[in-house]
PDB file of N, CA, C and O in Angstrom:
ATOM      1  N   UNK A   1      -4.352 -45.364  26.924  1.00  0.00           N
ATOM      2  CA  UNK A   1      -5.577 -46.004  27.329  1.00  0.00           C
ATOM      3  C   UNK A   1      -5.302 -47.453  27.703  1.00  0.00           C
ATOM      4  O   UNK A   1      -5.306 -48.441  26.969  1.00  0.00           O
ATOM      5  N   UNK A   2      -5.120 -47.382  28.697  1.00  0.00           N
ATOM      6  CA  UNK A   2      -5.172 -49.247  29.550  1.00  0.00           C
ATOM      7  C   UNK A   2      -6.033 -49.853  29.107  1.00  0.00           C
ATOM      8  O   UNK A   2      -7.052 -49.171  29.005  1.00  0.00           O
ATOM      9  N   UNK A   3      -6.163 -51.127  28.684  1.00  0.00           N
ATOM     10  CA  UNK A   3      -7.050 -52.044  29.087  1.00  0.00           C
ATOM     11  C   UNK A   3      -7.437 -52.718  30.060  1.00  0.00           C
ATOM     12  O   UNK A   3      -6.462 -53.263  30.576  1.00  0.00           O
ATOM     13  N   UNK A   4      -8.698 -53.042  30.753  1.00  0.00           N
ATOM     14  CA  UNK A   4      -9.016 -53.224  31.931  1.00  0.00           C
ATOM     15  C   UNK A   4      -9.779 -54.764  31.559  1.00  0.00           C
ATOM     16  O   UNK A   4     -10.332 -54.900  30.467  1.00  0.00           O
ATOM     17  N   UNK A   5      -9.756 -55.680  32.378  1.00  0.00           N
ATOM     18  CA  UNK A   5     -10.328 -56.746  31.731  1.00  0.00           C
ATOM     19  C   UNK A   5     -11.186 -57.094  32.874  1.00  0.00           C
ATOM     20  O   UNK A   5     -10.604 -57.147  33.958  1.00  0.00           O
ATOM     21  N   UNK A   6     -12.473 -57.347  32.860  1.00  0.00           N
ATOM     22  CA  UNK A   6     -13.266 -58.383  33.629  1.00  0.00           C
ATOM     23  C   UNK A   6     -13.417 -57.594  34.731  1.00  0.00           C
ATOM     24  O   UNK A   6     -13.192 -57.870  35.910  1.00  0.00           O
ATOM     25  N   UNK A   7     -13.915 -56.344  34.119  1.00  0.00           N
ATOM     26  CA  UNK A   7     -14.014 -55.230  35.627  1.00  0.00           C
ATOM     27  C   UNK A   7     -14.739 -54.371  34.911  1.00  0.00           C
ATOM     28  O   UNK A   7     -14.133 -54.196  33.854  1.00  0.00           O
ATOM     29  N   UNK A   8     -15.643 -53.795  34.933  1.00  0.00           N
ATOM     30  CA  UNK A   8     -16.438 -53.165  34.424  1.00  0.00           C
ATOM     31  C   UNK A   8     -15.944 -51.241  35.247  1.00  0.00           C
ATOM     32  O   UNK A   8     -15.518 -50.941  36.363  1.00  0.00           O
ATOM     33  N   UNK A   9     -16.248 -50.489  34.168  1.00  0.00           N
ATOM     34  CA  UNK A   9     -15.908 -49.018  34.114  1.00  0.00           C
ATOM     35  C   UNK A   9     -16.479 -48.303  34.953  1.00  0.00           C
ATOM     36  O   UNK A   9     -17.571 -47.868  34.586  1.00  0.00           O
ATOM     37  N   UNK A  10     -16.109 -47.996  36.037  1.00  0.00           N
ATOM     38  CA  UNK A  10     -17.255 -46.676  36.503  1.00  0.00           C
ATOM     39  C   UNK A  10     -17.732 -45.949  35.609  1.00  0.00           C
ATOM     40  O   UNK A  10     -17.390 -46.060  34.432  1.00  0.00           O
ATOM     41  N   UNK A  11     -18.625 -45.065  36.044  1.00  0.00           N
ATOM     42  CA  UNK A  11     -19.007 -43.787  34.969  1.00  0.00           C
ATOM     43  C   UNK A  11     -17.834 -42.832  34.714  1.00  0.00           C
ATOM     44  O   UNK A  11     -17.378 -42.434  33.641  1.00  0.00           O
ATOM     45  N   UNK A  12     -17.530 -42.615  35.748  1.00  0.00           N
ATOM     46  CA  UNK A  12     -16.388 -41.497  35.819  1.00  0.00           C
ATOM     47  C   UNK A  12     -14.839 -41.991  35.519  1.00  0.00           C
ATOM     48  O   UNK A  12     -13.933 -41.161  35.591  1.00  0.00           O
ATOM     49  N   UNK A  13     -14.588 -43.245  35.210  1.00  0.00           N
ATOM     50  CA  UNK A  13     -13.802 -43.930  34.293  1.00  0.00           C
ATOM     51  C   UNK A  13     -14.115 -43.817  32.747  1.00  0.00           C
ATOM     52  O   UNK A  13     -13.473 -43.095  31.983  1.00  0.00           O
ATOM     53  N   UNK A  14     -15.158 -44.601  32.387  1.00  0.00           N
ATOM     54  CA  UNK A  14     -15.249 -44.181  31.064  1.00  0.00           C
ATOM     55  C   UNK A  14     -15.642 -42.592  30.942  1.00  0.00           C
ATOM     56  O   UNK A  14     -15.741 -42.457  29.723  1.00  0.00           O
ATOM     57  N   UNK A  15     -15.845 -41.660  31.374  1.00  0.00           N
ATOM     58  CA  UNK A  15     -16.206 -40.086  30.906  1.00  0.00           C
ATOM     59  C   UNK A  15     -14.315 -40.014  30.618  1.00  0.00           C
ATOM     60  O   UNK A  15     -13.877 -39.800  29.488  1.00  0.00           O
ATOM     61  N   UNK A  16     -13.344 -40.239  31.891  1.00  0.00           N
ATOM     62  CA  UNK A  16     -11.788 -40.190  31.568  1.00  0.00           C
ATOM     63  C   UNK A  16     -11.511 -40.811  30.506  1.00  0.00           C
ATOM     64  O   UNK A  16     -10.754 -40.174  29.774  1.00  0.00           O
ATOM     65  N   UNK A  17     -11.947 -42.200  29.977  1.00  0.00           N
ATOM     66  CA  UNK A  17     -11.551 -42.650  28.484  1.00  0.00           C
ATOM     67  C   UNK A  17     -12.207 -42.016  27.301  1.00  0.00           C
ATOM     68  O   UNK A  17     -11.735 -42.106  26.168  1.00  0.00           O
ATOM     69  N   UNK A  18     -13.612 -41.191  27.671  1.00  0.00           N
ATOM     70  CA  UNK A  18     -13.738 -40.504  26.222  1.00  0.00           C
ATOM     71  C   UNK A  18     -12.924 -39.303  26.233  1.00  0.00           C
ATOM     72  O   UNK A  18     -12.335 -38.907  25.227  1.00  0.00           O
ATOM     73  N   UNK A  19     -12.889 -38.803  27.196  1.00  0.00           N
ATOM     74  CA  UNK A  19     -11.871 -37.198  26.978  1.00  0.00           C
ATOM     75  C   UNK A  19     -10.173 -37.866  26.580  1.00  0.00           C
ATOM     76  O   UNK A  19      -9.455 -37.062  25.986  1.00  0.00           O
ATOM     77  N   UNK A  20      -9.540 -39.289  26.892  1.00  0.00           N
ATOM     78  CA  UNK A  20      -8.489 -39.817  26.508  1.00  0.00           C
ATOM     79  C   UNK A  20      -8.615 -39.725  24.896  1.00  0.00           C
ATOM     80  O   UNK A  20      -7.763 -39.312  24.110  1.00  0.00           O
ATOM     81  N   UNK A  21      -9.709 -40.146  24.663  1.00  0.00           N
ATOM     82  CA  UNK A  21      -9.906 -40.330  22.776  1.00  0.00           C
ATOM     83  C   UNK A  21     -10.191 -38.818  22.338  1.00  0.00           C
ATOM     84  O   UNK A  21      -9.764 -38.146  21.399  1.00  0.00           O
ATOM     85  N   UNK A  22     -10.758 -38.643  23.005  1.00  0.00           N
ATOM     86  CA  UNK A  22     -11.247 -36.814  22.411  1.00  0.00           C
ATOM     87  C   UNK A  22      -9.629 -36.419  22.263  1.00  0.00           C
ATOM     88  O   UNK A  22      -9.226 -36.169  21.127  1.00  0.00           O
ATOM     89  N   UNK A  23      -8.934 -36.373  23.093  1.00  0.00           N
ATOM     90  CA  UNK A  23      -7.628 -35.685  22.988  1.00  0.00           C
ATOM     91  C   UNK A  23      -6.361 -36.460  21.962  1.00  0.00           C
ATOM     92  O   UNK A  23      -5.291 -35.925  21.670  1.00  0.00           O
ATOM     93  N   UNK A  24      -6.803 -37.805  21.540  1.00  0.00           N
ATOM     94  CA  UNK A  24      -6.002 -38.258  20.719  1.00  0.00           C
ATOM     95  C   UNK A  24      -6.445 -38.169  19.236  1.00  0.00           C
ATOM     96  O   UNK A  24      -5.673 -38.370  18.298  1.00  0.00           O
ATOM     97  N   UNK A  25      -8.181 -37.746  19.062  1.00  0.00           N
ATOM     98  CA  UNK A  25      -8.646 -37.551  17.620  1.00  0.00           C
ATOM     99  C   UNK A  25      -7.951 -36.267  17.434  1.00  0.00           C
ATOM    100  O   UNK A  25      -7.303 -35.994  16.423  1.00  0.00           O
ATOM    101  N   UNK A  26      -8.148 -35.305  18.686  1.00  0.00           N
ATOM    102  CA  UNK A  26      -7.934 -33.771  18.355  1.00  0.00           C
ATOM    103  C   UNK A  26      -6.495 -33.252  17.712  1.00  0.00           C
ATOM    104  O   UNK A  26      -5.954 -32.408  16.997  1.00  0.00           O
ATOM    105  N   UNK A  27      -6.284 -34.575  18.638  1.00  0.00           N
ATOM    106  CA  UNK A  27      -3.897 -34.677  18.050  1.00  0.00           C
ATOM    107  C   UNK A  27      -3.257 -34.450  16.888  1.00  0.00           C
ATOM    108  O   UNK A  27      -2.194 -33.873  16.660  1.00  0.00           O
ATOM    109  N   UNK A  28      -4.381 -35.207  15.872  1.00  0.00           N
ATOM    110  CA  UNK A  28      -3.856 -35.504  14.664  1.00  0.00           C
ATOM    111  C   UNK A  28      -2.466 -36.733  14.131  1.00  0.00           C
ATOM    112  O   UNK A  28      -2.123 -36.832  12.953  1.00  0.00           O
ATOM    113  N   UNK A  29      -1.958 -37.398  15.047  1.00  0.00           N
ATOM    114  CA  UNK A  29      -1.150 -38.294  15.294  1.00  0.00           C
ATOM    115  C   UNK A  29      -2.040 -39.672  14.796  1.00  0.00           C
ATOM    116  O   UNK A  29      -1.520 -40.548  14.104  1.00  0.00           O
ATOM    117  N   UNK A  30      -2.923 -39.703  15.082  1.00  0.00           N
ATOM    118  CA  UNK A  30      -3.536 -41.137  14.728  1.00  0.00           C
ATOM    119  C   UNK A  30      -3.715 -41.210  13.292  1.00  0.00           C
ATOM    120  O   UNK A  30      -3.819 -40.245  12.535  1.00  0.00           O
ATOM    121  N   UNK A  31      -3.744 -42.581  12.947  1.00  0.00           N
ATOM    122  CA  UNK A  31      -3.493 -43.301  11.393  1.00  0.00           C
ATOM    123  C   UNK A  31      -5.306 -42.947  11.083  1.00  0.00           C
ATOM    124  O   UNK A  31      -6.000 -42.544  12.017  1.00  0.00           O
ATOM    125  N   UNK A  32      -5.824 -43.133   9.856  1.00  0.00           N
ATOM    126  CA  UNK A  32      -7.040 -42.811   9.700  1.00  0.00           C
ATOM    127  C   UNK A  32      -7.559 -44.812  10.229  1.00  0.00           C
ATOM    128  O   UNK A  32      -8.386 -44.458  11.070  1.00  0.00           O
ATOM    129  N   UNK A  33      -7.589 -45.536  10.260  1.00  0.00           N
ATOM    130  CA  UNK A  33      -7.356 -46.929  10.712  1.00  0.00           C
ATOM    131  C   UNK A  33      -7.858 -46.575  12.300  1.00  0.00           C
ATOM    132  O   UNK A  33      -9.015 -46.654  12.713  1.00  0.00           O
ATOM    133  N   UNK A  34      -6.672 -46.167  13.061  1.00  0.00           N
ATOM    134  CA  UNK A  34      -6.701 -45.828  14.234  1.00  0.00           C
ATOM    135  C   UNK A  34      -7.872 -44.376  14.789  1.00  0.00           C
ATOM    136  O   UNK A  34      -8.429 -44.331  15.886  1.00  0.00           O
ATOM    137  N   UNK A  35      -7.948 -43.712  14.088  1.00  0.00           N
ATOM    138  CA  UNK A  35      -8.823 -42.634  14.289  1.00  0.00           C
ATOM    139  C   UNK A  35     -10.495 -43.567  14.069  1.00  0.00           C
ATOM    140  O   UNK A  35     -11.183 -43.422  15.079  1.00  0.00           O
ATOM    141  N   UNK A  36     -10.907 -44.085  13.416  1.00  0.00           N
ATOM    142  CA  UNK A  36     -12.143 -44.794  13.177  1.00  0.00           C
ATOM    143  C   UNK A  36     -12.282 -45.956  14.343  1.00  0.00           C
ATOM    144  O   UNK A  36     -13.390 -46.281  14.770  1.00  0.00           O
ATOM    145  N   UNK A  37     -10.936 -46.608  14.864  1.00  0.00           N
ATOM    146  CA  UNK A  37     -11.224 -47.372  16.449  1.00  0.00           C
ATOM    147  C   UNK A  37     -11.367 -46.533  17.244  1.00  0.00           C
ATOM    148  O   UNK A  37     -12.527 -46.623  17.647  1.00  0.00           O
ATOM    149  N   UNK A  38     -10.704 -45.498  17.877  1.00  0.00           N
ATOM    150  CA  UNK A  38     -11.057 -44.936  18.840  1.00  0.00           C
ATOM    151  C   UNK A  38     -12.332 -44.530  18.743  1.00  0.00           C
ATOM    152  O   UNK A  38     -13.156 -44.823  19.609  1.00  0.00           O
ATOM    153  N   UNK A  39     -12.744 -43.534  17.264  1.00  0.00           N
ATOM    154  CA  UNK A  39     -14.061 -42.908  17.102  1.00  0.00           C
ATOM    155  C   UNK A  39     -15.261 -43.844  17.435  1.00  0.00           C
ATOM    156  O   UNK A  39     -16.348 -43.381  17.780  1.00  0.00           O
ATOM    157  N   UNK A  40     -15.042 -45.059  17.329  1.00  0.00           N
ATOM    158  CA  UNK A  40     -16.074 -46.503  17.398  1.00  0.00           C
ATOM    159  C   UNK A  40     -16.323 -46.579  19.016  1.00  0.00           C
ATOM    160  O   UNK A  40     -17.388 -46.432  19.616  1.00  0.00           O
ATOM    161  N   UNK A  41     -14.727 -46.915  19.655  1.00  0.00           N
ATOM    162  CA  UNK A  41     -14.682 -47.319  20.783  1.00  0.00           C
ATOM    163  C   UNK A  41     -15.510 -45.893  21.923  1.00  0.00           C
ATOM    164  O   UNK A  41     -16.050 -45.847  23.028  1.00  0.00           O
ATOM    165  N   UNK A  42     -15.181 -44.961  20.855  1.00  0.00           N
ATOM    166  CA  UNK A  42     -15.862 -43.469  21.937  1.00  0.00           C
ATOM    167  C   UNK A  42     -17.320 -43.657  21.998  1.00  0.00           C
ATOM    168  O   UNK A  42     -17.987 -43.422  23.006  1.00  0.00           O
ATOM    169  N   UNK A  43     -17.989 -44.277  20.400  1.00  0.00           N
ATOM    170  CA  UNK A  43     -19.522 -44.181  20.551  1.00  0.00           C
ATOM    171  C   UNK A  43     -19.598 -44.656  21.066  1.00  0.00           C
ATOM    172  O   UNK A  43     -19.941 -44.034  22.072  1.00  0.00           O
ATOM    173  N   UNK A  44     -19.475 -46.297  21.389  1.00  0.00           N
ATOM    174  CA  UNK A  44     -19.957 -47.526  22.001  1.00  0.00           C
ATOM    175  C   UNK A  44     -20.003 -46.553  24.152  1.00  0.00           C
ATOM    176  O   UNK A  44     -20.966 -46.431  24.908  1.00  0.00           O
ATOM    177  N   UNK A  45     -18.591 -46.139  24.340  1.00  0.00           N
ATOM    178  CA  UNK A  45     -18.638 -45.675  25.516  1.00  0.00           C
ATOM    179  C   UNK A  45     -19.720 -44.682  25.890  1.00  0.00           C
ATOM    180  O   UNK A  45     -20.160 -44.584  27.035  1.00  0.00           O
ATOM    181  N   UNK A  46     -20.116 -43.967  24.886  1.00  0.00           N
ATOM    182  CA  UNK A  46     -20.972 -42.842  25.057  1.00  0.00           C
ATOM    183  C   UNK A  46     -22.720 -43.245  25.696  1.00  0.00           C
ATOM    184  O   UNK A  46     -23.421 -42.912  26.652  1.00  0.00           O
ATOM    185  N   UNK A  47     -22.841 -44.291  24.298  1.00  0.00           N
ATOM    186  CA  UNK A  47     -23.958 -45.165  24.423  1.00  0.00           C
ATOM    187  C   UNK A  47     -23.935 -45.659  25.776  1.00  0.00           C
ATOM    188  O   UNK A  47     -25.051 -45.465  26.257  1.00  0.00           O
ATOM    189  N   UNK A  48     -23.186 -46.195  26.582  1.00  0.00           N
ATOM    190  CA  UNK A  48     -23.041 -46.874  27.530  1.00  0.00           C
ATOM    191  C   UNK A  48     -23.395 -46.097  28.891  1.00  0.00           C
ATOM    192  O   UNK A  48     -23.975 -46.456  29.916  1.00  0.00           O
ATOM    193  N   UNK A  49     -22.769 -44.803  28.459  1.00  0.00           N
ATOM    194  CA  UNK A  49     -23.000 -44.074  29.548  1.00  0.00           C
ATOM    195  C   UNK A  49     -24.179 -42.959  29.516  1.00  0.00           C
ATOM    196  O   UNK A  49     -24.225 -42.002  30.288  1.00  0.00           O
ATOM    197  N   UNK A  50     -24.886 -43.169  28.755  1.00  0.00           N
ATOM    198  CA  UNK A  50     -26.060 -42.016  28.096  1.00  0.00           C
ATOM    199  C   UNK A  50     -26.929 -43.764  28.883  1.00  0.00           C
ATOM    200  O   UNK A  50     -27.655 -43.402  29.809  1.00  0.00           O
ATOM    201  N   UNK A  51     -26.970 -44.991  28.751  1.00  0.00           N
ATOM    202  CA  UNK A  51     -27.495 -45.816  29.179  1.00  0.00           C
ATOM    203  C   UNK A  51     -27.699 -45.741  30.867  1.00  0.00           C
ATOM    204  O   UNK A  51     -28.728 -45.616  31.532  1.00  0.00           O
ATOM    205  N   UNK A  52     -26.335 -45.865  31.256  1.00  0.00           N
ATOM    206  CA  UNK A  52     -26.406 -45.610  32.736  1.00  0.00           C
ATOM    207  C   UNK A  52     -27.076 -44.227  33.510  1.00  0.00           C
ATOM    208  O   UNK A  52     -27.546 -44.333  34.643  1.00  0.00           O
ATOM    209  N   UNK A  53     -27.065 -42.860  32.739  1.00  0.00           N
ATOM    210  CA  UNK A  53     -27.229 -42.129  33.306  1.00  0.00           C
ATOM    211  C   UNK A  53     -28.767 -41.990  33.081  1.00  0.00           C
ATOM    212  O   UNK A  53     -28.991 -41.220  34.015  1.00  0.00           O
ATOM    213  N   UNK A  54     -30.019 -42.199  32.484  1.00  0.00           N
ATOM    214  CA  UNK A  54     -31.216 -42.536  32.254  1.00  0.00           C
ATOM    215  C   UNK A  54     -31.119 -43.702  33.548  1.00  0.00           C
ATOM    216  O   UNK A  54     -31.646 -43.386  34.614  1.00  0.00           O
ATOM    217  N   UNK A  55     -30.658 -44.612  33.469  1.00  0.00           N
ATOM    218  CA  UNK A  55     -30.928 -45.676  34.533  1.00  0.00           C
ATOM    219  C   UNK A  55     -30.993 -44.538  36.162  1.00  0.00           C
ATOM    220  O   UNK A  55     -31.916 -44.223  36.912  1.00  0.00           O
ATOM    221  N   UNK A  56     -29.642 -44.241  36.134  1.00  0.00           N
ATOM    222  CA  UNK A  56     -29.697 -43.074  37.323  1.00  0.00           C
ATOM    223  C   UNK A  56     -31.165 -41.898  37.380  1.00  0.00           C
ATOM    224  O   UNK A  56     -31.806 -41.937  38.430  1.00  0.00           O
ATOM    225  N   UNK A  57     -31.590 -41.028  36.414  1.00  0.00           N
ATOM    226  CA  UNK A  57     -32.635 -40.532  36.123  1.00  0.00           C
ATOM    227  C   UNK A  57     -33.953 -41.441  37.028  1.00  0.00           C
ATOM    228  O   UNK A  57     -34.536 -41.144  38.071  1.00  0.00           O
ATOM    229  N   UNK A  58     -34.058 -42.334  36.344  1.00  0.00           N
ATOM    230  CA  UNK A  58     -34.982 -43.328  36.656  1.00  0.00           C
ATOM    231  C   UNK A  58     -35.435 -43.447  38.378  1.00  0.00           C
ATOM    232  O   UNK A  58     -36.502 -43.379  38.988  1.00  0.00           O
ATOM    233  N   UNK A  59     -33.794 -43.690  38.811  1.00  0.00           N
ATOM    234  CA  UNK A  59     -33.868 -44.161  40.019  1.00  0.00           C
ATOM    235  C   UNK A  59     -34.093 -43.085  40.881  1.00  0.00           C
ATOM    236  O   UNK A  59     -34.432 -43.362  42.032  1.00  0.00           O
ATOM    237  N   UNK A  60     -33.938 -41.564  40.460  1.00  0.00           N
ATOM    238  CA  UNK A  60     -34.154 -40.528  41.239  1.00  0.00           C
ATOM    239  C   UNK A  60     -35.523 -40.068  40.681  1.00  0.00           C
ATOM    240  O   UNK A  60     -35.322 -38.910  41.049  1.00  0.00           O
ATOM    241  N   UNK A  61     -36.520 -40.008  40.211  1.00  0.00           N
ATOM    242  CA  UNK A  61     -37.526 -40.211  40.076  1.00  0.00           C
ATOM    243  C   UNK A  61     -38.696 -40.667  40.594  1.00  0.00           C
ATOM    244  O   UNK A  61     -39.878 -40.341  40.477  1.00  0.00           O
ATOM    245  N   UNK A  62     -37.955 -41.689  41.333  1.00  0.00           N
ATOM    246  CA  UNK A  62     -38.699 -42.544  42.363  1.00  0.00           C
ATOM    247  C   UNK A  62     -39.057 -42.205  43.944  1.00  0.00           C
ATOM    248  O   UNK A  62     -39.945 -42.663  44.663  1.00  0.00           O
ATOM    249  N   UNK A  63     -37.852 -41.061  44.253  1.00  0.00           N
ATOM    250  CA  UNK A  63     -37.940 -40.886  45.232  1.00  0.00           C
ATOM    251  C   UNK A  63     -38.958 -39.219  45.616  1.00  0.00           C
ATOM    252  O   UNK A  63     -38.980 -38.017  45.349  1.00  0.00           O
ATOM    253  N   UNK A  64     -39.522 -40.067  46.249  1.00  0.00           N
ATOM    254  CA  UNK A  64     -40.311 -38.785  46.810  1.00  0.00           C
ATOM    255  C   UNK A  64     -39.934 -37.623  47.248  1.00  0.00           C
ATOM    256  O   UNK A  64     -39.500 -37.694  48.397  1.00  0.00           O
ATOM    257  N   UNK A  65     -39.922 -36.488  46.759  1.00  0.00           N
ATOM    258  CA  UNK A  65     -38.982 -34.845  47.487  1.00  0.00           C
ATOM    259  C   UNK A  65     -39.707 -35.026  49.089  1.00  0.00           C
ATOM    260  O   UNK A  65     -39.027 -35.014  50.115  1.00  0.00           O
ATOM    261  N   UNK A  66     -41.187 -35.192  49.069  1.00  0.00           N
ATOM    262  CA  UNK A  66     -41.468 -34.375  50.314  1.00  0.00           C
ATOM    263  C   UNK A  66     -41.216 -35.516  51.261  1.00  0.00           C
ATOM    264  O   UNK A  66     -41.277 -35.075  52.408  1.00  0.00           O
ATOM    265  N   UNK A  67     -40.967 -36.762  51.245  1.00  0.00           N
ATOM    266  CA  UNK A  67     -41.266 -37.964  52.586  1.00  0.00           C
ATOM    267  C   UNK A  67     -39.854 -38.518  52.114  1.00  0.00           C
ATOM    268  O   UNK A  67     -39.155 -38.790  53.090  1.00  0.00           O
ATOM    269  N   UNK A  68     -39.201 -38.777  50.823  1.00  0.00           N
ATOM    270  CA  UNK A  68     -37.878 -39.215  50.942  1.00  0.00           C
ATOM    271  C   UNK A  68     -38.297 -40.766  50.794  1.00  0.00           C
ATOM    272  O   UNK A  68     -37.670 -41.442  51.610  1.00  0.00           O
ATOM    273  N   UNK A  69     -39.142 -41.503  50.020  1.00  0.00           N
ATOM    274  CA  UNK A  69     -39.267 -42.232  50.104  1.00  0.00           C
ATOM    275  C   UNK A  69     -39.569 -42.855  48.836  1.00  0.00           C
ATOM    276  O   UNK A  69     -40.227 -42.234  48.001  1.00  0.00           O
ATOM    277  N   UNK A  70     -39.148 -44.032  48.613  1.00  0.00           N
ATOM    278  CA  UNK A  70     -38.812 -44.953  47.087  1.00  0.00           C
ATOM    279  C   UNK A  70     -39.459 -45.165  46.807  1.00  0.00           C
ATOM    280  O   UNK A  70     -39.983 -45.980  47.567  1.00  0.00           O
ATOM    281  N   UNK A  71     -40.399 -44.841  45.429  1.00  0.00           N
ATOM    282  CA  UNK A  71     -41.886 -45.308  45.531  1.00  0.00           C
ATOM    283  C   UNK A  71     -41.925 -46.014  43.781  1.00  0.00           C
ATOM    284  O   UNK A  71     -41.444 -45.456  42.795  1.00  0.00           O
ATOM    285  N   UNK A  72     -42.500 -47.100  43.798  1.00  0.00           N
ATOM    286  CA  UNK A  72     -42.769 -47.765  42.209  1.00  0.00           C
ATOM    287  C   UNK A  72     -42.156 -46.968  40.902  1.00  0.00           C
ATOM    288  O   UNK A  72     -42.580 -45.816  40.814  1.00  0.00           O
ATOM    289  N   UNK A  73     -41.486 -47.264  40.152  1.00  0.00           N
ATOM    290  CA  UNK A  73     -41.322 -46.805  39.541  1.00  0.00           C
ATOM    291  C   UNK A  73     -42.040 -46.489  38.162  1.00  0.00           C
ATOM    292  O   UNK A  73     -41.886 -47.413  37.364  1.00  0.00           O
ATOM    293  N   UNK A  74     -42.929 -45.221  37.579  1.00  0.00           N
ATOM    294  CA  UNK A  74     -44.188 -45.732  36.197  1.00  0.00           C
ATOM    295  C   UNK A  74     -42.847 -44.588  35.522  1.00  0.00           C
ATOM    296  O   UNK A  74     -42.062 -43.735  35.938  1.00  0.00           O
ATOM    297  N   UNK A  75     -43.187 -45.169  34.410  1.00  0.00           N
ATOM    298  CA  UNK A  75     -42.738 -44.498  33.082  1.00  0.00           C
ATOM    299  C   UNK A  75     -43.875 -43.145  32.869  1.00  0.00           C
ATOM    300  O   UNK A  75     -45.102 -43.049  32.923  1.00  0.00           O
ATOM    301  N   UNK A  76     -42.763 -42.209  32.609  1.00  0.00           N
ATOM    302  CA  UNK A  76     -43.345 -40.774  32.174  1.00  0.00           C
ATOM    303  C   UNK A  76     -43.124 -40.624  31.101  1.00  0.00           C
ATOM    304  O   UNK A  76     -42.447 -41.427  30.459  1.00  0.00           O
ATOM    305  N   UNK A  77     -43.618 -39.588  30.621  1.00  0.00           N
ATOM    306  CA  UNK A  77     -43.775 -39.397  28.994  1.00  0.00           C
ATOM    307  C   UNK A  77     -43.693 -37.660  29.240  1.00  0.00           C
ATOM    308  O   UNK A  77     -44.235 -36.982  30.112  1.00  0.00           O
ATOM    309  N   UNK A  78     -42.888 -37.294  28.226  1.00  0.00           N
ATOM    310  CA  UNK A  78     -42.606 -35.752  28.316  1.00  0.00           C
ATOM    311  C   UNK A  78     -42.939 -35.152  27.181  1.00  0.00           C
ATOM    312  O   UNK A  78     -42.140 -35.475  26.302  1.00  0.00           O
ATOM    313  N   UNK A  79     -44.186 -34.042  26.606  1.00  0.00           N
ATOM    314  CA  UNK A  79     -44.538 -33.608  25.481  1.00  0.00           C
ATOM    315  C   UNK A  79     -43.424 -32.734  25.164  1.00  0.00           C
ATOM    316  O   UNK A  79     -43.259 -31.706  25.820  1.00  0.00           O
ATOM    317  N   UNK A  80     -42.640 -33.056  24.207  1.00  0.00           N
ATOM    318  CA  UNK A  80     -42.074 -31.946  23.813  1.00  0.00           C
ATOM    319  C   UNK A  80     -41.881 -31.108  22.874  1.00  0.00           C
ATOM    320  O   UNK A  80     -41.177 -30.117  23.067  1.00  0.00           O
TER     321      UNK A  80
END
């Protein structure tokens, strides 16, 4: 896992760094030390991208199916 500095992750970058950690918890090679950073560093990524993809949601929401057109965005509410 590179570190990348002062450049922010695509989505499809960080989804490649959680399956990087998924495959190094699954290893069994990591120190219990090291297994609790990655496990940290995976939530924080997860969060991040469960963030962005609601943002995406959002923005397709807006657009009208039948005219194709960007319209205000109101908050919905879903009974579930």
């Amino acid at each position: 896992m590179a570190a990348r500095k002062n450049k922010p992750l695509s989505f499809e970058e960080g989804i490649g760094q959680i399956e990087e950690i998924t495959e190094a918890l699954s290893s069994g090679t990591l120190t219990l030390e090291e297994s609790m950073k990655a496990y940290e560093k995976g939530m924080q990524l997860a969060q991040s991208l469960q963030a962005e993809m609601e943002s995406y949601r959002k923005r397709i929401e807006q657009i009208d199916p039948v005219t194709g057109e960007i319209a205000a965005f109101e908050e919905k509410t879903y009974d579930v």
